[in-house]
N, C-alpha and C positions, 0 to 999 in steps of 0.2 A: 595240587600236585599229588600225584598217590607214589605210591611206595615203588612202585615200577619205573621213577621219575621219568615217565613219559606224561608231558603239555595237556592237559585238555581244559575245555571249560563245560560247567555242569552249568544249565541255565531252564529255568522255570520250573513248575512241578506237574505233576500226571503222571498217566502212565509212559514209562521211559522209550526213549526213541537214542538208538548208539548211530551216530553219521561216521563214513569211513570214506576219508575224500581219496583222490586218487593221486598220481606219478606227479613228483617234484613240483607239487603243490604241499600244500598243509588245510587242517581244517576252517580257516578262513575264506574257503570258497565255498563254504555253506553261509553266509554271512546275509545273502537273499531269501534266505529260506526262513531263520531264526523269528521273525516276524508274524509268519505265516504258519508256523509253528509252536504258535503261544501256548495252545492248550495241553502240550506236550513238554514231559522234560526231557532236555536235548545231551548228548554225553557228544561234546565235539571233541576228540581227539587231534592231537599232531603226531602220524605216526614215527615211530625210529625212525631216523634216518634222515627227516624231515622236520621243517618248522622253528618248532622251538624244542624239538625234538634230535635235532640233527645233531645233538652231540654225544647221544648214547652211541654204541658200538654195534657193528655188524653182530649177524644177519639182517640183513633187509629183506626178508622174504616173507609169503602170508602165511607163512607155518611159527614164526616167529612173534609178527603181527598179531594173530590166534590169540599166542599165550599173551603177550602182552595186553590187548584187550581183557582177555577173562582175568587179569589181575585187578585191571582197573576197576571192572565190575564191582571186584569182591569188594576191592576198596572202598568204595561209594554202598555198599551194601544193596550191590540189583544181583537178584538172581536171575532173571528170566527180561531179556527186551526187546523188541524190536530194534532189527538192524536194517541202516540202508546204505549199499557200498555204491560209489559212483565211478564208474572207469577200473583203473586196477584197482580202485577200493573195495571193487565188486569182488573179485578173487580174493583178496582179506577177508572179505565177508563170505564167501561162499565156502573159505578155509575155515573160518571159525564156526560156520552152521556145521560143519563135518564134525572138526572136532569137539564142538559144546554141542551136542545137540539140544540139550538138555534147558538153553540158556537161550536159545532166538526160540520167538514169539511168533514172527513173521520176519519176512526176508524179502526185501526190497533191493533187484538189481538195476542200477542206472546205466546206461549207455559201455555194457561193461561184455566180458566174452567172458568162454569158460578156458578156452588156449588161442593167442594173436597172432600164432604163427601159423595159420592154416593154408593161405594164399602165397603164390609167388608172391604178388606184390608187398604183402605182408612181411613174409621174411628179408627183402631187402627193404624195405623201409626200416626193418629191425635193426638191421645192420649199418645201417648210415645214422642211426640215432647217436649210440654210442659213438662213431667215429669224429659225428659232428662235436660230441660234448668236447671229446680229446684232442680236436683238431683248433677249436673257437672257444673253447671255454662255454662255462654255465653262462655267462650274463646275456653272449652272446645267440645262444641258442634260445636265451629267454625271450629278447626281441625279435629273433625271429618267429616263434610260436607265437608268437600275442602279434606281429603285422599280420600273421597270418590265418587270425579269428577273426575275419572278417566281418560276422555276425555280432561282433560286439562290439560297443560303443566305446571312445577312445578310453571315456576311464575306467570301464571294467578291461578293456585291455594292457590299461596301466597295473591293472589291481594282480591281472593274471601274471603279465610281468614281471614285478615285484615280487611273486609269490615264489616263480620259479628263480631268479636270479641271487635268492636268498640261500641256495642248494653250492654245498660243498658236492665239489668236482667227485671225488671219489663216492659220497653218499648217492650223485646221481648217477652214476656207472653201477653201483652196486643192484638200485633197482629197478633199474633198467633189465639189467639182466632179470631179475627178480622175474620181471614183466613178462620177457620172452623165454622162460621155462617152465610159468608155470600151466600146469595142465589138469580141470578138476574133470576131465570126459572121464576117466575111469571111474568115478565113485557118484555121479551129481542125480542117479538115481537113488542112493541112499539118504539122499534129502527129504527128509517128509512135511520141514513146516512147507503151511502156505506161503507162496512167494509170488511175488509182481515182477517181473522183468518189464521195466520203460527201455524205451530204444528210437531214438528222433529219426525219423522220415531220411534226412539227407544228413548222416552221420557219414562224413568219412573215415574219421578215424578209426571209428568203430562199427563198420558197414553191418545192417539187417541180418546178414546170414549168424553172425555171432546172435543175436537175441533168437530166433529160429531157433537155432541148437540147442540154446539152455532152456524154452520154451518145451521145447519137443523130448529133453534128458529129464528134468523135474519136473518128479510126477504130481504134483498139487501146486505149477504153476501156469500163470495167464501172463498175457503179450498186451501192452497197450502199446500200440505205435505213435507218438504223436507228431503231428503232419508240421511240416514248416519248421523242424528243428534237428539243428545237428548234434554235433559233440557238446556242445557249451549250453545245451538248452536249461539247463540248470538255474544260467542269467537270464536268457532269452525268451524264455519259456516257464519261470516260475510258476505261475499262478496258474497254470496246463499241470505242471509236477504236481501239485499238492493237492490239486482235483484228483489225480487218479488216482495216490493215495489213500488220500481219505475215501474215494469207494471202494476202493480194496479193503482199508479198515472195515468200514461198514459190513462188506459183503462175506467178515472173517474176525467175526468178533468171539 
């Protein structure tokens, strides 16, 4: 626990790798990865709002996010790590490469945008999230996102489930919104570490043109598409993830 008393677990040694999971989950959906990430020490956060986090107090936004990771840091005494954000965790992370610059190594975006509301369909799918939470409750909308991962097997669907069902009602309205305002297109050329932007084939959540755009905005980053995977390739697609990575480390040492 650090002093920010935001959740995480600090797990192995090497050079440091900070994971920033995404929307009304918690760091326990890096749980596939932690393995395959042995030779790495891993800083798994549960962000505000979230987890076992979800009892600290608003804001729930990634400018908040930000400072609360660069606390954690200090706490653990890392000045400088690789970070990798997956979905909104990517906007977490792509807020705290803005404001630390100083502090990411490299910058790994998973299946993630730089603003979601770009598309008609986009913005009313926006808008029915939140209604849904208000109208069915969190548990409710949790079973419905986990029948509707189809891609995964009944017990990672159970896992994902669980994760979100765990989300006080007002924590996940809070950001939610969080989600749908925030916007890094004005600044994401003042990015200069190297960065990976991964982005699965048949994401709908998070359709290709978002990875395009933060490919084509930061200027020292590369596009790995990987074929056969959507939004949750994270489970699906493990051992695909941690290959690109690790050539990116390689290719950005």
């Amino acid at each position: 626990m650090s002093a920010t008393k935001v959740f995480f677990r600090d797990v192995g040694t090497g050079e440091p790798l900070l994971l920033v999971h995404g929307l009304m989950v918690s760091g326990a959906m890096f749980d596939p990865l932690l393995p395959l990430l042995a030779a790495r020490r891993v800083i798994v956060p549960d962000l505000r709002g979230h987890g076992n986090s979800q009892h600290l107090p608003p804001p729930y936004t990634p400018q908040q996010h930000a400072r609360d990771l660069a606390e954690l840091l200090d706490d653990r005494g890392i000045a400088q790590t690789d970070v990798l954000g997956y979905s909104q965790g990517g906007a977490t992370a792509q807020q705290f490469a803005h404001d630390y610059p100083e502090r990411v190594r490299r910058l790994i975006l998973v299946c993630t945008y730089a603003h979601n509301m770009l598309t008609w369909r986009e913005r009313i799918e926006g808008a029915l999230m939140p209604a849904l939470v208000r109208l069915l409750g969190v548990e409710s909308v949790a079973r419905l996102m986990a029948e509707n991962a189809g891609e995964l097997t009944a017990e990672q669907a159970e896992h994902l489930r669980a994760m979100i069902a765990a989300n006080g009602k007002a924590q996940a309205l809070a950001s939610i919104h969080a989600l749908q305002t925030f916007d890094s297109r004005g600044w994401l050329r003042e990015l200069r570490c190297p960065t990976l932007i991964i982005a699965g084939a048949q994401d709908r959540a998070v359709p290709l043109h978002h990875a395009y755009l933060l490919r084509n905005s930061i200027p020292n980053a590369t596009l790995d598409i990987i074929q056969g995977a959507g939004h949750t390739l994270l489970w699906t697609h493990s051992a695909e993830l941690v290959a690109s990575i690790e050539t990116f480390w390689r290719e950005n040492q």
